[in-house]
N, C-alpha and C positions, 0 to 999 in steps of 0.2 A: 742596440741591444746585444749585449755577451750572448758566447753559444759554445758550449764546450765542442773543442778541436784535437782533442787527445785522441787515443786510439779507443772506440768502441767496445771492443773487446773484453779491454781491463776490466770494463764497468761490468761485464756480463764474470766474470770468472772474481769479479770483489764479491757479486751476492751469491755465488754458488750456482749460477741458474743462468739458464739462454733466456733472454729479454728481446730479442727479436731484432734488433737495432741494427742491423744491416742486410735486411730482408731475404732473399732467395739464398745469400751464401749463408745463414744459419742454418740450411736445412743438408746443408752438404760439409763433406768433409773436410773440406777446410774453415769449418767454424772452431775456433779458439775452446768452444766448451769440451769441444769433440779432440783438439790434440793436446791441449794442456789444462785440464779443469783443475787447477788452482788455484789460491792466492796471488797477485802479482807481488811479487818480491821473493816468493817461499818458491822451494826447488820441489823436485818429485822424488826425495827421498824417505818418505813418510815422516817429514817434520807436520808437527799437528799444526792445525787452524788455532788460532789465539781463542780461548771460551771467552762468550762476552756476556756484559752483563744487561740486566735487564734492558735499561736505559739503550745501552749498545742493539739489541736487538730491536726495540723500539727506532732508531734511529735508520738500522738495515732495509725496517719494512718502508721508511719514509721515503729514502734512498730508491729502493727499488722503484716505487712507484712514479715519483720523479723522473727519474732517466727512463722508464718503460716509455713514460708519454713526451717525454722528452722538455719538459715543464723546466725554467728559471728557478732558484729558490725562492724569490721575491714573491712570483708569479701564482708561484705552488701555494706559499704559503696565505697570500691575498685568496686564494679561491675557496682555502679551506675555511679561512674566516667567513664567505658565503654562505659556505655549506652550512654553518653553525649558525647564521643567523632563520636557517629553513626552519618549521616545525619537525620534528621527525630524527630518523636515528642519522648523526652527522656523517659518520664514515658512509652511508645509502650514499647519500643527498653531493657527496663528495667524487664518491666515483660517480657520477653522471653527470657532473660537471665537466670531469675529466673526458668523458666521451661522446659528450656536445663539443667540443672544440673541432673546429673546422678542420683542421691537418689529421687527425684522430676519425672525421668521417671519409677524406677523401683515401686515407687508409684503408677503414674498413671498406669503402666500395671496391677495392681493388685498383685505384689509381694510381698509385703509387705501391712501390714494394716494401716499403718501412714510413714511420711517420716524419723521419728527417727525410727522405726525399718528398715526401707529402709539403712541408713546409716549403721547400724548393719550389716546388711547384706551382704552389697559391702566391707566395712572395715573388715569382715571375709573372705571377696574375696571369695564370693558364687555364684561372676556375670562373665559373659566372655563378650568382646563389639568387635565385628569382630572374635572373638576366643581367642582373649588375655584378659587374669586375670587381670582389672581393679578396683583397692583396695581404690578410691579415687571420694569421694560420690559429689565433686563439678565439677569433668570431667564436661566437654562439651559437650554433644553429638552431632552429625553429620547428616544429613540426609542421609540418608540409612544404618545409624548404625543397626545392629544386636544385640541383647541383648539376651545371653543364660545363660543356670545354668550352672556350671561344672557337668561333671558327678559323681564324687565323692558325689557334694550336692544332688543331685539325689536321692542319700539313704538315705538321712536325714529323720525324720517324716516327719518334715515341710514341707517339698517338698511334701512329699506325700499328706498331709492333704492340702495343698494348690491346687494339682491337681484337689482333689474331690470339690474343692469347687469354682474353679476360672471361670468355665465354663460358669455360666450368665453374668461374668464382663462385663461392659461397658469401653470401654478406647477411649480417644479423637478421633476424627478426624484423628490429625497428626500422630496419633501411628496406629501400627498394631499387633494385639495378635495371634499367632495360638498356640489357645487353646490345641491340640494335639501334638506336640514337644512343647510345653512351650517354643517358642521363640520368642519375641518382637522384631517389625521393627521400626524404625522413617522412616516415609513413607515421610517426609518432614517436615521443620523447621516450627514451631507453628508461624503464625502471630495474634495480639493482639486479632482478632475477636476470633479467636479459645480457647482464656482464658478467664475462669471466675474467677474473683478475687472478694474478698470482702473487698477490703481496694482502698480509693482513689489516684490512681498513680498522681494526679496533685498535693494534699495534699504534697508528698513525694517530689517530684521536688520541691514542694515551700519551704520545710523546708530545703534542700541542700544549694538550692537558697541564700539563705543568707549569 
């Protein structure tokens, strides 16, 4: 499977916006948004942003949402075809698909610090989902799935240094954390109210649309 290996960054300063893509150091000053919020290619001498056109803006929010979850084009584009076969409004039905992906909850439990270390992690099969070794970061998860470490990772630092420090976490609604067995519930399926996204899901139905 391809996996973009460029620099993160770029991606976050193409849409104008932090996407979060390299977890704890976007919230510090040495995030790329915070020393250089421009275009890649264009300098800081107030050369303008190219205006784009509709299509093009259509295409920005696709972009976004993709690299936020860190989604294949192939991938992306097979799930949205999902979402369109649901009853109901397709960009909903879209984002929740996107945040049933296993790498996307072991995110939001606070397992990881961004969703590319999340995939890291399930793909070294460091996760169990009901007690079974699941090594596959776009799984579906379930409502009342279980989410645990193996014991073996257990001894890892990571694990350890991850104990000391996950205890403030905040995690969705639809998740459940207990912070003392480090084991995650899906206490139930996320509906749209329950995500915040930063990218327009109607934008993205309209560039399919076509």
């Amino acid at each position: 499977m391809g996996r973009y290996t460029e620099a993160k960054c770029r991606l976050c300063r193409r849409v104008g916006d932090k996407m979060m893509l390299k977890g704890e150091r976007c919230y510090t000053a040495k995030c790329a948004m915070e020393r250089r919020n421009v275009l890649p290619g264009y300098n800081s001498t107030g050369k303008r942003r190219p205006k784009k056109s509709e299509r093009g803006l259509q295409l920005l929010q696709k972009q976004r949402a993709r690299r936020t979850y860190g989604v294949l084009e192939r991938q992306f584009r097979k799930m949205f075809g999902e979402a369109e076969r649901l009853t109901g409004v397709t960009g909903d039905h879209f984002v929740v698909l996107l945040e049933r992906r296993f790498d996307n909850v072991a995110y939001r439990l606070g397992f990881a610090d961004s969703r590319a270390q999340a995939r890291q992690i399930i793909s070294h099969g460091h996760l169990l989902v009901n007690g079974r070794r699941v090594n596959i970061p776009s799984y579906e998860v379930k409502a009342n799935d279980l989410i645990a470490w193996r014991e073996e990772s257990k001894k890892s630092e990571y694990f350890k240094t991850l104990v000391e420090k996950i205890a403030d976490k905040i995690v969705p609604t639809w998740l459940n954390l207990d912070t003392g067995t480090m084991v995650g519930k899906v206490v139930n399926l996320p509906s749209r109210d329950d995500i915040e996204v930063k990218f327009e899901t109607k934008a993205i139905v309209e560039y399919y649309s076509r």
